[in-house]
C-alpha positions in Angstrom: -28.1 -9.6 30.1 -25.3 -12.3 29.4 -26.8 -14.0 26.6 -26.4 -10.6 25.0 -23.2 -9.5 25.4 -21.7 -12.5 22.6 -24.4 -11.1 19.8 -24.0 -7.3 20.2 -20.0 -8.1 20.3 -20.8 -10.2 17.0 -22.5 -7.3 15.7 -20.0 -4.4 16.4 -17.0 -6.1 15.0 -19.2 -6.8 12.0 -20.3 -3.1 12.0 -16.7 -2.0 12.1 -15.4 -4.3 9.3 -18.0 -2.9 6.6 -15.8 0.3 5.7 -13.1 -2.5 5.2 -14.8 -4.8 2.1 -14.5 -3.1 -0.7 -10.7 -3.6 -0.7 -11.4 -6.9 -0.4 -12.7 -6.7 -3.7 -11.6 -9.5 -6.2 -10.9 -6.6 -8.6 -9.4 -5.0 -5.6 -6.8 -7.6 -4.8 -5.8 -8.3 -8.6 -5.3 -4.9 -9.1 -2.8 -4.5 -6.2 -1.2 -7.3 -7.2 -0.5 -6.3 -10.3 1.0 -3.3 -8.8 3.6 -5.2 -6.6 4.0 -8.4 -9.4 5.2 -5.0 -12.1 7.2 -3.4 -9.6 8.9 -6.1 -8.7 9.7 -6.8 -12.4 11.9 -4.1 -12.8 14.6 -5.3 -14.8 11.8 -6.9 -17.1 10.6 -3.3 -17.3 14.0 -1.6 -18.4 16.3 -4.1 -19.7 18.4 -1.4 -20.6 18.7 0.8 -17.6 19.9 -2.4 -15.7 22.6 -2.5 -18.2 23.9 0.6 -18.3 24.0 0.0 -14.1 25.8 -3.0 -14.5 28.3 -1.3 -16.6 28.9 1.2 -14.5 29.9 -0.8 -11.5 32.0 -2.6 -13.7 34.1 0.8 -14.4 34.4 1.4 -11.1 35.1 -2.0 -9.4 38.4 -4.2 -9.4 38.1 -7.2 -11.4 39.0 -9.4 -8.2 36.1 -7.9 -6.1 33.3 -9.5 -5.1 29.8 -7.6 -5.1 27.0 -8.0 -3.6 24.1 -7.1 -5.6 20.7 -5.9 -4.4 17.7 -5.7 -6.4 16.3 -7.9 -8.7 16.7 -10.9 -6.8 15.2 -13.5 -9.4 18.2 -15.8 -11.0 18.1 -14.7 -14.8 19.0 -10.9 -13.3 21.8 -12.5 -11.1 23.2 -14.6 -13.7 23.2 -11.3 -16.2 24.8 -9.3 -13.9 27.8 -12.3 -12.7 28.3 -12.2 -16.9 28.6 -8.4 -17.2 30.7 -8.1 -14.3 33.2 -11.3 -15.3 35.8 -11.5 -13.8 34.2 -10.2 -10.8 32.1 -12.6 -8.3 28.1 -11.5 -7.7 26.8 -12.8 -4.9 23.2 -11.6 -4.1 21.6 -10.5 -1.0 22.5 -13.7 0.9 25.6 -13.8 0.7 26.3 -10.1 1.2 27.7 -10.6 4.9 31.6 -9.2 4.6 31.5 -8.7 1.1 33.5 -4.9 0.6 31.6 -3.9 -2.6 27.6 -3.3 -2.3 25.8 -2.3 -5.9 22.6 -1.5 -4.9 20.1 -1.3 -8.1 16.4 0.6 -8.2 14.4 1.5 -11.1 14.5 5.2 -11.2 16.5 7.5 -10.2 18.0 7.6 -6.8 17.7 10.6 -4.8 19.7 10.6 -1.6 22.1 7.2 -1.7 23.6 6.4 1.4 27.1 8.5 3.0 29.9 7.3 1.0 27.8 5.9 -1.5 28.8 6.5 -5.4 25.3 7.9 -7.2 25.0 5.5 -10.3 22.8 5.2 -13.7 19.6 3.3 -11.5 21.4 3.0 -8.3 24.4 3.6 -6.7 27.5 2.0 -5.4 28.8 1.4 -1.8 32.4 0.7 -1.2 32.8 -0.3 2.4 
């Protein structure tokens, strides 16, 4: 009885993994891919809506504050946003730790921002 126990164990974890292989898919996996790859290229997507964000938190910061920007994290969106917001220092989500003025950026509109938390143009702004 042993010397069956290792095949039929083979057999039922191979039984129970059939449901999973069509999401395994080559097709599959590109196609979710593409989902996260476009997602995450948001300000690619609406070069404009990040704009009019970036403006906004330049109305309503200090020109000596420092602000920590989340969302696009790649360095073309960082450097845009540091030269829209000049004077001001843009630090992304590294160096966010103590830094007073959060702009928080997401394609679409954003429903419920945070307590205290300033609704703006795709995003909102947190002033600690």
């Amino acid at each position: 009885m042993r010397s069956l126990r290792a095949p039929l164990g083979a057999l039922g974890l191979l039984l129970l993994a059939v449901p999973l292989l069509p999401a395994f898919r080559p097709a599959a996996v590109r196609a979710r891919l593409r989902a996260a790859s476009n997602a995450a290229s948001a300000v690619a997507a609406s070069p404009d809506e990040f704009h009019r964000f970036l403006q906004a938190v330049r109305l309503r910061t200090d020109e000596r504050a420092t602000i920590a920007l989340f969302g696009p994290e790649d360095d073309a969106s960082l450097a845009e946003a540091a030269e829209a917001l000049a004077p001001r220092r843009v630090v992304g989500r590294d160096g966010a730790e103590g830094v007073r003025v959060i702009a928080v950026y997401r394609r679409g509109r954003v429903e419920n921002p945070p307590a205290g938390a300033e609704r703006l143009p795709g995003g909102f702004l947190w002033k600690r």
